[in-house]
C-alpha positions in Angstrom: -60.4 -37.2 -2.8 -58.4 -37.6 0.1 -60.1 -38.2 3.5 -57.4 -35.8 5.3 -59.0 -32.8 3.0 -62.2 -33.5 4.5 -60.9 -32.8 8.2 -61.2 -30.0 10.1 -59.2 -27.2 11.9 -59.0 -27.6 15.5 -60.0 -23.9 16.5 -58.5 -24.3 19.6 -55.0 -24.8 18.7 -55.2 -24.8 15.0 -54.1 -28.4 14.2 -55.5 -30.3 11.7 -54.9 -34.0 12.5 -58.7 -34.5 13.7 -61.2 -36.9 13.1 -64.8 -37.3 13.9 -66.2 -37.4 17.0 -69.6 -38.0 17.7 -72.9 -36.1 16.6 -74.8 -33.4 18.3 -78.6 -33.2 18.3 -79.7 -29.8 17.9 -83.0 -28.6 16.9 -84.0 -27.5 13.2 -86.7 -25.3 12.4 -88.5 -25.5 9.7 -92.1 -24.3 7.6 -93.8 -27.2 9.5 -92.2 -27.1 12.8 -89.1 -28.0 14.9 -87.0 -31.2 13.8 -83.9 -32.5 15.3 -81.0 -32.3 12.9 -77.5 -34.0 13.5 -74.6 -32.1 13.5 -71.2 -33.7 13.0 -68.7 -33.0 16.4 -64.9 -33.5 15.3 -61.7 -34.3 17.9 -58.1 -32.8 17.9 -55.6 -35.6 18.2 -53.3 -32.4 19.0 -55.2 -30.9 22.4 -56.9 -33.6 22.9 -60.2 -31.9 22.7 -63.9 -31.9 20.9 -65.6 -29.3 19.0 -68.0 -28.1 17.0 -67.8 -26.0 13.9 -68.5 -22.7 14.4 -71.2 -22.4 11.5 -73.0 -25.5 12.6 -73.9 -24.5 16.5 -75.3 -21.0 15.8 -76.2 -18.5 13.3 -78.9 -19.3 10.7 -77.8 -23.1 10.3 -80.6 -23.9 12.5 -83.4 -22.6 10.0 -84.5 -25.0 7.0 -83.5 -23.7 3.2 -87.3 -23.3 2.8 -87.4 -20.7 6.0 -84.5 -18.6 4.5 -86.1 -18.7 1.0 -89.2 -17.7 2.4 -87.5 -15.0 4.2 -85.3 -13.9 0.2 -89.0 -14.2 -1.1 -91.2 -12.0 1.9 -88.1 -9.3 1.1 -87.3 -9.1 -2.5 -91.0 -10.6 -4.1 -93.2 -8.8 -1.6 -90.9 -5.5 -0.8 -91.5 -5.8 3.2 -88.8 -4.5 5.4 -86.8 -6.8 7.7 -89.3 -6.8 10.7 -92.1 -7.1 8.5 -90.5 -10.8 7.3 -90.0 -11.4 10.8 -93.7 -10.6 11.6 -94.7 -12.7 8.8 -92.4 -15.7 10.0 -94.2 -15.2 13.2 -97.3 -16.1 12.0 -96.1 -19.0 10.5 -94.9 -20.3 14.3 -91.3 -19.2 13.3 -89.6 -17.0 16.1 -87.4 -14.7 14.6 -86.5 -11.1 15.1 -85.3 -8.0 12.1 -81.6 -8.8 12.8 -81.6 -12.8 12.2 -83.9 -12.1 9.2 -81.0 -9.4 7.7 -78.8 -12.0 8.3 -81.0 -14.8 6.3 -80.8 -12.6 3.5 -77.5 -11.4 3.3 -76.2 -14.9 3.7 -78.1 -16.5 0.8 -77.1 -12.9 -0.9 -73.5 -14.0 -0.8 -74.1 -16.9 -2.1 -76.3 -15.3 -4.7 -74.5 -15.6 -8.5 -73.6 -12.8 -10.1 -75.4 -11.7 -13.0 -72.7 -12.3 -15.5 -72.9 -16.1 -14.1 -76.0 -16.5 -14.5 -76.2 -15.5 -18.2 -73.3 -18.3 -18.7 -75.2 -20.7 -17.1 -78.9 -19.6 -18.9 -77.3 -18.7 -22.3 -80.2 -16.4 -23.2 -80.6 -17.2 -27.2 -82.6 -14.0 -28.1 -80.8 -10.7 -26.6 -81.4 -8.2 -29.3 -77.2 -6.9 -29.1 -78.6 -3.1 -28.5 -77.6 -2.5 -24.8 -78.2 0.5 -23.1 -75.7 1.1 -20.2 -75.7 3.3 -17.5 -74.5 3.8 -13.8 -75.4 5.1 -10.6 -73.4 5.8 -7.4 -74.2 4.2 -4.3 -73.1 5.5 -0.5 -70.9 2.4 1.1 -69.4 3.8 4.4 -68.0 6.9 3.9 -67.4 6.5 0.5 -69.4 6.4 -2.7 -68.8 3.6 -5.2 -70.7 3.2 -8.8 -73.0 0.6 -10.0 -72.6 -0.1 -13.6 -75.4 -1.6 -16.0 -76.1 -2.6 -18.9 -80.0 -3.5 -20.2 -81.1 -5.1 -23.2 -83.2 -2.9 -25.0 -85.4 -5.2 -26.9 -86.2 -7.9 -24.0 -85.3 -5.8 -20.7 -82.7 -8.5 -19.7 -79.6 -7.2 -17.5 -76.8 -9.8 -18.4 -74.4 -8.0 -16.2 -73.9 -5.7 -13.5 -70.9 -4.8 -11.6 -70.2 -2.7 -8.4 -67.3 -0.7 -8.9 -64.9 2.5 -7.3 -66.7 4.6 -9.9 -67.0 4.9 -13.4 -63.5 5.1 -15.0 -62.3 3.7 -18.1 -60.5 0.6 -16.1 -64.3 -0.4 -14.6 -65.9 0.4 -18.1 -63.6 -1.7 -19.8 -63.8 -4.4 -17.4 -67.4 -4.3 -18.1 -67.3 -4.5 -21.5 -64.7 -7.2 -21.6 -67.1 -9.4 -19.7 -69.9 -9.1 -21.6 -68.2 -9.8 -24.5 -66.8 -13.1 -23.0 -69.9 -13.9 -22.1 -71.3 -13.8 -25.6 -73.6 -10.9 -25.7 -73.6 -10.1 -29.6 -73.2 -6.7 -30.0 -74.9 -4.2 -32.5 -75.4 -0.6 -31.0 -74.5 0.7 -27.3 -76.4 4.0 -26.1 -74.8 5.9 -23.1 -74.8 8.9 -21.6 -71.9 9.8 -22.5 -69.3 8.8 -19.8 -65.6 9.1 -20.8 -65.2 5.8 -19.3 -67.6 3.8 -21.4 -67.0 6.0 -24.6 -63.5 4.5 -24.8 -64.5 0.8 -23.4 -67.0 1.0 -26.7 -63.6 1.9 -28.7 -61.8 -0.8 -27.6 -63.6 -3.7 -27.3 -66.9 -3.3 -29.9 -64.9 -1.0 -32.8 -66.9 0.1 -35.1 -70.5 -0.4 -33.8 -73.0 1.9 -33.8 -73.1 4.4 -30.2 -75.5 6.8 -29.5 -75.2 9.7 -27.2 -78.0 10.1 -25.3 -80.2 12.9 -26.3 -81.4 13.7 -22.9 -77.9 13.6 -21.1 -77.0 16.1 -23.9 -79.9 18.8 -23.6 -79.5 18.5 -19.9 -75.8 19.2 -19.9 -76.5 22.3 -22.7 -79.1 23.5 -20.1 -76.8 23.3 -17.6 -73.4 25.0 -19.3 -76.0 27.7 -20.4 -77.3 28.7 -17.2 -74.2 28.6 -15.6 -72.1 30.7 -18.1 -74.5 33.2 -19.7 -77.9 32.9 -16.7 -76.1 33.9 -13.7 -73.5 35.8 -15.3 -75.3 38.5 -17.8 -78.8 37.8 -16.8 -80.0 35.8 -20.8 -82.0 34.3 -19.4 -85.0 35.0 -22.4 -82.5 34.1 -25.0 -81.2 31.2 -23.5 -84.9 30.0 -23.1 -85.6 30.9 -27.0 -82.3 29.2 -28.1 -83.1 25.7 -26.3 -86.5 25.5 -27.8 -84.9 24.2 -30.8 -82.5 22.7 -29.8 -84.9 20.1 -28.3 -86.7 20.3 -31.7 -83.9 19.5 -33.3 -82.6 16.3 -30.6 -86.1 15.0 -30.1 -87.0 15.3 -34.5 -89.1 12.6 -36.1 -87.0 11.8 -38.7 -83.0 12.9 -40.0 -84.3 15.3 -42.2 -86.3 17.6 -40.1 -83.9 17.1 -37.3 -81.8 19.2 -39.9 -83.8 21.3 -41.2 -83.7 22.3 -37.7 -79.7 22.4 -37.2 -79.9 24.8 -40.4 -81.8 27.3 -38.7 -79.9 27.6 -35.6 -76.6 28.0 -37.7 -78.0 30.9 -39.8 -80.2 32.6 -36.6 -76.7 35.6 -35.9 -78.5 36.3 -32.6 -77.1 33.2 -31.1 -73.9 33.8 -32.7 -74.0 37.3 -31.1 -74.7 36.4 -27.6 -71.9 33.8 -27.4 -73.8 30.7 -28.1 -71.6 29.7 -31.0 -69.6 27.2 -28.5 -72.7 25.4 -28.1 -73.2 24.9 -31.3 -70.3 23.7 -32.6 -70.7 21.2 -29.9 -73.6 20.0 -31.3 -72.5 19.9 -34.8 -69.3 17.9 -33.0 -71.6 15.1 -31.7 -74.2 15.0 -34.6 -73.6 12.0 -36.1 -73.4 10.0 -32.1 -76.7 12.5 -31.8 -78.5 11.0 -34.6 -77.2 7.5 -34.5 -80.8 6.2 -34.0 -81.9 7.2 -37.2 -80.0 5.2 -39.2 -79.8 2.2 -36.9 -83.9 1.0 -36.0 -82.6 -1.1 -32.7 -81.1 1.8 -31.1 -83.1 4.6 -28.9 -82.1 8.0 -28.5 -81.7 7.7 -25.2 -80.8 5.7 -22.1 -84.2 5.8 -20.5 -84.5 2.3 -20.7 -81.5 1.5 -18.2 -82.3 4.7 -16.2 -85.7 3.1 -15.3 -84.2 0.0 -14.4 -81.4 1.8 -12.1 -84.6 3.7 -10.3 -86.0 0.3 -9.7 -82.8 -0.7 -8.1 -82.5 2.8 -6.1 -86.1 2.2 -4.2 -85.3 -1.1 -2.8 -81.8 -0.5 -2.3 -82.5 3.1 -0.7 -84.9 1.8 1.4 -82.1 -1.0 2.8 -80.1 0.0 5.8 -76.9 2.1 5.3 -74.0 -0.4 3.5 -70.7 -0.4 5.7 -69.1 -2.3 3.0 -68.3 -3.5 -0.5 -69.4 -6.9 0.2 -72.9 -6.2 2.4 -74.1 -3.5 -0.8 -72.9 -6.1 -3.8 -75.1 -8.9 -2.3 -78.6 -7.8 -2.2 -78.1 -6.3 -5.1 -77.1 -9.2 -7.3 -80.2 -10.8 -5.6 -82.1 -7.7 -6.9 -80.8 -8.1 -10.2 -81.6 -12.1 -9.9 -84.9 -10.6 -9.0 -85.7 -8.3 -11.4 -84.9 -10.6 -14.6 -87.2 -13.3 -13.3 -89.8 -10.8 -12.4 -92.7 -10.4 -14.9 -93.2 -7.1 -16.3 -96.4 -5.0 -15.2 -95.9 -1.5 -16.4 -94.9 -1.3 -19.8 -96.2 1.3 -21.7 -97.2 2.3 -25.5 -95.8 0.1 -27.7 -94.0 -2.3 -24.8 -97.2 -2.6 -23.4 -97.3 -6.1 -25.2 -94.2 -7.2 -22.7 -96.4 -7.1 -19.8 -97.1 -10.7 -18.9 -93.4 -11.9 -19.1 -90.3 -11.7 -17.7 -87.2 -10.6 -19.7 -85.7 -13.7 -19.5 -88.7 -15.3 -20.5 -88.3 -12.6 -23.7 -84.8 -13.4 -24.0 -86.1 -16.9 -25.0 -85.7 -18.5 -21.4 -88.2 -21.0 -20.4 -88.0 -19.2 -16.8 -92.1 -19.2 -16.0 -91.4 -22.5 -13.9 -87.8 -21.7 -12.4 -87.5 -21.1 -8.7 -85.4 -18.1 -9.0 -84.1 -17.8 -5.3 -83.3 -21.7 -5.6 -81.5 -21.0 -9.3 -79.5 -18.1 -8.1 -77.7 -20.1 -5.3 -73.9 -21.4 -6.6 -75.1 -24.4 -4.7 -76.8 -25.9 -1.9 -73.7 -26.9 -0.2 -72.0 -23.7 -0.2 -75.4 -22.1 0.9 -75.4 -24.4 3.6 -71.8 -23.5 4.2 -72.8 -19.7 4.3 -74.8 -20.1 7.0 
């Protein structure tokens, strides 16, 4: 490469016909102490006068890569809040305060990869292809944007995430579009059922297997029931006696009694009497999306499985300071997903219970037990060092 890309802008008049100068002794702080660390001082054959670059005289440059990952780990490993790392950096002889930690973190946050990056890189050879994907919206200024996610539903993995205006069929498709670049081999997709990932399914997985999300659905009948009928005529007995099996008939065992159940509320005329007939032909409408799970073992009836994953997210991210932007919400929460797919699962129950132990990328056939994960989820140690 040529030497003249190496130079670097004069920041005083903008030129860039420098060379180097002479080197600056400044102090580096690191787990065992204070060590003098060079930094390279550059001259403008334009003014006529020496600098230093701006990232090299202040900031975080003057902490080792082992304080700042020890800063990543105190915050995302061990939950503690900003001052708390600083306290703990204090008793390691490290004088910090809340604000330079925050800024620690969100500088090896940008440099963070983003999950669909790090599944290119890992290549995970066991994701099952049933992906549950859901969203959540997240307060950025004075706006609320939409974070979209999709979890493996055999080994817990999250091969991507994205942080999006909200959950349209332009994000959803987006989504989907990467994933499928990225060589996740789909079988079955449950969601909740989102306009904007209903047609991303459509267009780039035709013909698989989606389920509706049996929850979402009762929820929403709940909802349109007491709204329209509750409030309005006071059925409130009758709305109560016609959701009872309705949930039978959602939450069934098996196709057949789920049915046998469908049967009875088309022949009970007191439903059709009260105005419930709407309902369900809305259920007979999304039946076969209903009872997709039946005739496909992978898939779950519903989205619980991403939902949990999403609250995971929410209590560390709610417990963050508010986001003023795009950029300072995305980053820790790639890291959090970095996080959370190297972190061994503890509290899986019933039959998951025999996950606990691992990590999903560990079950995703990832020898990850022996991976640094805050060193693996930097692009590189040159642009971290850059960052800062």
């Amino acid at each position: 490469m040529p030497r003249g890309k190496l130079r670097k802008v004069c920041p005083q008049c903008g030129g860039t016909r420098t060379k180097r100068h002479s080197i600056l002794v400044l102090k580096k702080v690191t787990l065992e102490g204070v060590e003098p660390r060079g930094v390279q001082r550059w001259y403008c054959n334009d003014c006529k006068k020496a600098f230093t670059p701006a990232h090299a005289d202040s900031g975080t440059s003057k902490y080792a890569l082992e304080v700042r990952e020890r800063a990543v780990m105190l915050y995302f490993d061990q939950g503690a809040s900003y001052r708390a790392v600083a306290r703990e950096l204090g008793r390691l002889g490290i004088r910090v305060d809340g604000k330079r930690c925050w800024r620690m973190v969100q500088q090896m946050s940008a440099n963070c990869k983003a999950p669909w990056e790090a599944s290119v890189e890992l290549k995970p050879p066991q994701w099952s292809g049933w992906i549950a994907v859901d969203g959540d919206s997240l307060p950025i200024g004075r706006i609320r944007e939409s974070v979209l996610l999709g979890v493996d539903l055999r080994v817990l993995d999250i091969p991507h995430a994205i942080l999006a205006e909200g959950e349209d069929v332009e994000n959803g498709l987006h989504y989907f579009l990467v994933l499928k670049q990225i060589g996740y081999p789909f079988r079955g997709v449950v969601s909740d059922g989102d306009p904007g990932i209903e047609a991303a399914v459509k267009l780039v997985c035709p013909g698989i297997p989606h389920q509706l999300c049996v929850k979402h659905f009762a929820d929403g009948i709940h909802r349109y029931l007491r709204y329209e009928f509750d409030y309005r005529f006071g059925n409130q007995k009758e709305i109560e006696r016609f959701e009872e099996p309705v949930k039978k008939c959602l939450y069934a065992k098996d196709i057949a009694l789920a049915q046998t159940h469908l049967k009875r509320i088309r022949a009970d005329l007191v439903y059709h009497r009260l105005g419930f007939s709407g309902v369900i032909g809305m259920l007979e409408q999304q039946w076969n999306r209903l009872t997709a799970h039946f005739h496909y073992p992978g898939l779950m009836r519903t989205s619980h499985t991403a939902e949990v994953i999403i609250r995971k997210l929410d209590r560390r991210i709610n417990a963050m300071d508010g986001f003023a932007s795009h950029d300072t919400a995305w980053n820790p929460l790639k890291m959090l997903v970095m996080h959370t797919r190297f972190r061994v699962l503890t509290d899986c129950r019933g039959p998951r219970r025999l996950l606990n132990g691992l990590s999903p990328l560990q079950l995703a056939g990832i020898d990850a037990q022996n991976m640094n994960w805050i060193r693996f989820s930097q692009k590189s140690q040159q642009s971290s060092e850059r960052n800062s």
